[in-house]
N, C-alpha and C positions, 0 to 999 in steps of 0.2 A: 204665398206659401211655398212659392216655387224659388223664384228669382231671389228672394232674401234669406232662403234657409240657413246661408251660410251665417245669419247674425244670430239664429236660432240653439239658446242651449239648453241640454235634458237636467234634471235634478243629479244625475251620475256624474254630467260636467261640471256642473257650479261648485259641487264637492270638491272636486279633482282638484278644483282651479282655487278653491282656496276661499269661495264664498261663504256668508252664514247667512240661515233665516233669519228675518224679522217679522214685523207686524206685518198685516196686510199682503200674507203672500207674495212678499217682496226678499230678494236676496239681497245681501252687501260684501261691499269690500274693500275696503278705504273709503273713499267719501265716493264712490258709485256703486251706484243700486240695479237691478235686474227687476222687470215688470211681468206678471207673468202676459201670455199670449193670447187673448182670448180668438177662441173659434168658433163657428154658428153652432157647432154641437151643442156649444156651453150653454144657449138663451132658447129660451121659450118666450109667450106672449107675456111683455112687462116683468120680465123672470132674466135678470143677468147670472141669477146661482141659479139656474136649471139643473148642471151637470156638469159632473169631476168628469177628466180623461183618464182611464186607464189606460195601459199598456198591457196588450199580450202579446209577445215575440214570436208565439209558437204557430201565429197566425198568418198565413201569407199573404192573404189581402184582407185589408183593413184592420191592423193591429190595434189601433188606437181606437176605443170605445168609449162611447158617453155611458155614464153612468149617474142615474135621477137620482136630488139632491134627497135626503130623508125629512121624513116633516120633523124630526127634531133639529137638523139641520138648518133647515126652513126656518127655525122658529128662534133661531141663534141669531142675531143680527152680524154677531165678529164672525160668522161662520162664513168663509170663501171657497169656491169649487177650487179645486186642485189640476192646474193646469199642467200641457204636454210641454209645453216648451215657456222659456222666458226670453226676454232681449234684456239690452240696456237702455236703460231710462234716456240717455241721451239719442237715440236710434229713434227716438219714439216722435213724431211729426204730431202738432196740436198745438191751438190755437193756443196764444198766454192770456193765462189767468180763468180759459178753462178746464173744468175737471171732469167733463160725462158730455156727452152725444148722444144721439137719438138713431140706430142700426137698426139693419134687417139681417134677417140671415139670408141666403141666395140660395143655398140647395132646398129644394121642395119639388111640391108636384101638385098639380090639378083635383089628383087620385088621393091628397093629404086631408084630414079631418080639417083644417088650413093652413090657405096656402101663405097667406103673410105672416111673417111671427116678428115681430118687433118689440125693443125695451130701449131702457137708459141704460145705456154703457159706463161702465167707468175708463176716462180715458188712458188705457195703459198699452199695451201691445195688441192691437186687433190684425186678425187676418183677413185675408180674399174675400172670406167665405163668409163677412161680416160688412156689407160695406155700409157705410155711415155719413149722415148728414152734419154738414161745418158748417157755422155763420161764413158769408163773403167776405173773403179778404178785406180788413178796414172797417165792417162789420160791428154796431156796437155788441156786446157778451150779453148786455141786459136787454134786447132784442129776441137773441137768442134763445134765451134762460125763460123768456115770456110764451115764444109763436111755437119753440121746441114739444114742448106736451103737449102743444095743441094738435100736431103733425102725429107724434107716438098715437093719439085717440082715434085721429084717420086712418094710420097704419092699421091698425087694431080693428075697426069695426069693421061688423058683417058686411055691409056694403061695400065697402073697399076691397074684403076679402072677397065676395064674389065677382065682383069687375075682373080682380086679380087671377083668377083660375081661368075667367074666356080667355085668356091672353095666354097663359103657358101652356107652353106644348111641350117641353121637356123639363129637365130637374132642375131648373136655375131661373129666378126672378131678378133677372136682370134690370140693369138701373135703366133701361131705353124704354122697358114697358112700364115701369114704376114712373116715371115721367107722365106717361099719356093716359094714368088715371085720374078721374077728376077729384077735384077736392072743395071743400066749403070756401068758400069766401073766406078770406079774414075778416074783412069788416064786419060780418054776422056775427061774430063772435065778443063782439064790442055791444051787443045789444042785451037790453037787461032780461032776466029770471028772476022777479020776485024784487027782492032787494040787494043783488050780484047782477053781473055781465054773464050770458055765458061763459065768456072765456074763461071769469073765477071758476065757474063750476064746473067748466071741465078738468083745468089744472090741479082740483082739487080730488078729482076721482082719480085722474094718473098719478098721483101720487099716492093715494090708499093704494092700488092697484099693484103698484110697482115695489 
């Protein structure tokens, strides 16, 4: 959010510069498009439309404010938070042929109702403040798209989140301690429930979920 601001443009610039809206929170202008930016303000747990940013100038610190989505909002599927900034789509770093990741936000605190908040992203301009799990390089996408909601259900659950709170000591869940939490097996997830593997049944709650 620091080192790249300069690719960073406000709704006043895209105008200026000769951009128009289209679908999906997206700007154009000739055959390149502008993504907007997403920031950990925007997500909650399995909630990529948490929160619009507003702007108030007249503010000295922290101008930029989240503002929670409404339940009609909520209830709109085309309905997108309204981001502070956009890049261009070509600036934008991501695997080909995917289109959404599995993020945490990094600022929090021990003292939070909790402390990990994780969703499915869509992959468009993410910041700092959002960082995010990629298959490895060479990686098959249908790998990904399988073991990925299973990871979001870890993020997410109580136990995770308590391990997660002995470990911060300040406002940032940084990826070294996110590392040295434990997590299920994979292979247990291969084991059936009924007439499903768990793994189906969990995939299928993080997707109601989310």
């Amino acid at each position: 959010m620091t080192n790249d601001s300069g690719l960073f443009k406000t709704m006043p610039e895209l105008e200026a510069e000769g951009w128009y809206p289209v679908e999906g929170n997206r700007w154009r202008k000739g055959e390149a498009e502008c993504v907007p930016l997403y920031e950990g303000r925007m997500v909650q747990r399995y909630d990529h439309r948490a929160a619009s940013i507003e702007l108030h100038p007249e503010n000295v610190h922290r101008p930029a404010q989240p503002v929670s989505a409404a339940e009609a909002e909520h209830r709109d599927p085309r309905w997108l938070p309204e981001a502070q900034y956009w890049v261009e789509e070509d600036r934008v770093e991501r695997p080909l042929g995917l289109g959404w990741c599995v993020g945490f936000k990094d600022v929090t605190a021990p003292t939070n109702v909790r402390t990990m908040l994780a969703a499915a992203l869509p992959l468009q301009g993410l910041g700092n403040t959002l960082p995010v799990f990629f298959p490895e390089r060479g990686a098959a996408l249908g790998a990904y798209r399988t073991s990925a909601p299973l990871l979001l259900a870890h993020l997410n659950a109580f136990a995770f989140d308590y391990l997660a709170r002995q470990k911060v000591q300040g406002q940032h869940l940084n990826l070294y301690i996110v590392e040295q939490i434990p997590v299920v097996p994979a292979e247990s997830f291969d084991e059936t429930l009924g007439d499903r593997s768990i793994g189906e049944f969990v995939r299928g709650e993080v997707l109601r979920l989310s």
